[in-house]
C-alpha positions in Angstrom: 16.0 17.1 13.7 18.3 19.7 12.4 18.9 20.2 8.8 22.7 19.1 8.7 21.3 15.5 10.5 18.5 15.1 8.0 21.1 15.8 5.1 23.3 13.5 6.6 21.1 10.6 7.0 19.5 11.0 3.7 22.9 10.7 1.9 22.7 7.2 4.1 19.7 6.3 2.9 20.9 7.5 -0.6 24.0 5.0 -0.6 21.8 2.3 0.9 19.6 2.3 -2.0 22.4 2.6 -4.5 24.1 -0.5 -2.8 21.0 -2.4 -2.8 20.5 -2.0 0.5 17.0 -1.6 0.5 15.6 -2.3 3.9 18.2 -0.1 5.7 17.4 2.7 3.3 14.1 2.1 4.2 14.4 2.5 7.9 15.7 5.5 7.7 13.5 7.0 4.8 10.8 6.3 7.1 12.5 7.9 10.4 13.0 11.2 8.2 9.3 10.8 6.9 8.0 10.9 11.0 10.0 13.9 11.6 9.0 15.7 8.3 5.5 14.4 6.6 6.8 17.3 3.6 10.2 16.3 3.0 9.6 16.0 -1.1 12.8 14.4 -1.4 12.7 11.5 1.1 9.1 10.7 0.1 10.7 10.8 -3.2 13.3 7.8 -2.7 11.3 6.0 -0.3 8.7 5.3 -3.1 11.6 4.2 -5.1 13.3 2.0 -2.3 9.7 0.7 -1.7 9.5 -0.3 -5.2 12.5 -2.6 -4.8 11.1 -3.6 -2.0 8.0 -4.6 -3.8 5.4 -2.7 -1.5 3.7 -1.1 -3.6 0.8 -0.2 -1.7 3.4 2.0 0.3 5.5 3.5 -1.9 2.5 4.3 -4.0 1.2 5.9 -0.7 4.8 7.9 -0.6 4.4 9.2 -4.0 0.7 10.8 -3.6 2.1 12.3 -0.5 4.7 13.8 -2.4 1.9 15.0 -5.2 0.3 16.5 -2.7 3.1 18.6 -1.6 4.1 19.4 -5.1 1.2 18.4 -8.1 3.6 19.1 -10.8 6.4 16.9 -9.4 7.6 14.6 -12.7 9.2 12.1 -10.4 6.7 11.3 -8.1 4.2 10.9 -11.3 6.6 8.6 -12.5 7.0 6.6 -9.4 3.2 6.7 -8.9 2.5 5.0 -12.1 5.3 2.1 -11.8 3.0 1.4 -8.3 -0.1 2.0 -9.9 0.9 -0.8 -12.7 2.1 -3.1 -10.0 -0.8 -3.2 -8.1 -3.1 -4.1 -11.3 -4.1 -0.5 -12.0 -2.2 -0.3 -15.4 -4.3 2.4 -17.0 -4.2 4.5 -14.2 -0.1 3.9 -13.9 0.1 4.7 -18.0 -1.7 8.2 -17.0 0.9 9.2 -14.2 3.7 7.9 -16.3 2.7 9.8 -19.5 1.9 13.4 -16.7 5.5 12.7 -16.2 6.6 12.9 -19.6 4.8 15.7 -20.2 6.1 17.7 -17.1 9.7 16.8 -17.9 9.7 15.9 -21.8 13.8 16.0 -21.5 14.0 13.1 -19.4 14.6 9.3 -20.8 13.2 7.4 -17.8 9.6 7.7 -17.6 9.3 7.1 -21.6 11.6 4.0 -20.4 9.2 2.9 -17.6 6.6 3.8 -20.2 7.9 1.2 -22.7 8.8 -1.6 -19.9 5.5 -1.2 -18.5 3.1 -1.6 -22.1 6.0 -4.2 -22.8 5.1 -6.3 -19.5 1.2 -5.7 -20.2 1.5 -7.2 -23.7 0.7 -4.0 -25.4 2.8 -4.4 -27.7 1.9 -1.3 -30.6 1.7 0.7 -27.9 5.3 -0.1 -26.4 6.7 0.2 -30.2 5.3 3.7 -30.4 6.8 4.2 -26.9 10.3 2.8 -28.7 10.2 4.5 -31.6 10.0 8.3 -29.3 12.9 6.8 -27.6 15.0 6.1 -30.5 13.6 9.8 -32.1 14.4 11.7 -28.6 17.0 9.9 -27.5 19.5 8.3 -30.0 22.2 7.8 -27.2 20.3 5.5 -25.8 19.9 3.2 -29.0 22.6 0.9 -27.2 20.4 0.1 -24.1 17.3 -0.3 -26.5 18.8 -4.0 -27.6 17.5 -6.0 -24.7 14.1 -4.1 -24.8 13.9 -4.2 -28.3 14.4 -8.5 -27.9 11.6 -8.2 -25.9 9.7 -6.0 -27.6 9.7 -8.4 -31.0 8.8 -11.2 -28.5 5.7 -9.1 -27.4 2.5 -11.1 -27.9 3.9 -14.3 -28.0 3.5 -16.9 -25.5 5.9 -18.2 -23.1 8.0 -21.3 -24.0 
């Protein structure tokens, strides 16, 4: 496939994704995969459209394909601890997420995931240490923080 096709059908796939329209994205995510086993960035969004998709197995399976391509790749740490958690494997899923943050300490969304995810597992000190780096990293984000934070003060508790 030449590059202008592959460019072309990964903006397709991009859009897809964006829309919510998982299961075509993931057609042709997987099309581009066959024809290039190194492609970084397709293995890259078809962990994330796999995700969404909830097969986790898969898309965790996409993200160690793009670690072994590139070991130092922030997003595919990221994307390989969100499987990791999914599946059951929490610890292993806080490890990847935290490589990510430190390969990329700039960026909000694996401290985010971070939080989420010790939020979810009822870790609830953990997840307010995870906050409270938010809020000191990232005070533009202290407006998103409110829903989290609702849950956050809820962490521990049971379910009504």
């Amino acid at each position: 496939m030449e590059k202008q096709e592959r460019d072309r059908l990964l903006q397709i796939a991009r859009q897809s994704a964006e829309r919510g329209e998982r299961h075509r994205a993931r057609v042709i995510l997987a099309r581009l995969a066959r024809e290039d086993p190194q492609d970084v960035p397709v293995l890259d969004l078809l962990g994330f459209v796999l995700f969404f998709l909830g097969r986790y197995q898969e898309g965790l399976d996409a993200c160690e394909r793009a670690l072994a391509i590139r070991p130092d790749h922030p997003y595919a740490h990221k994307g390989r601890g969100l499987h990791l958690a999914a599946i059951g494997r929490l610890d292993e899923g806080l490890i990847a997420l935290r490589r990510a943050i430190e390969l990329r300490p700039d960026w909000l969304d694996p401290r985010w995931d971070l939080c989420v995810t010790l939020i979810g597992a009822a870790r609830c000190e953990e997840a307010r240490a995870a906050m409270d780096e938010i809020n000191a990293r990232f005070p533009e984000a202290a407006p998103r923080l409110a829903r989290m934070r609702a849950e956050l003060d809820a962490c521990g508790e049971p379910a009504p």
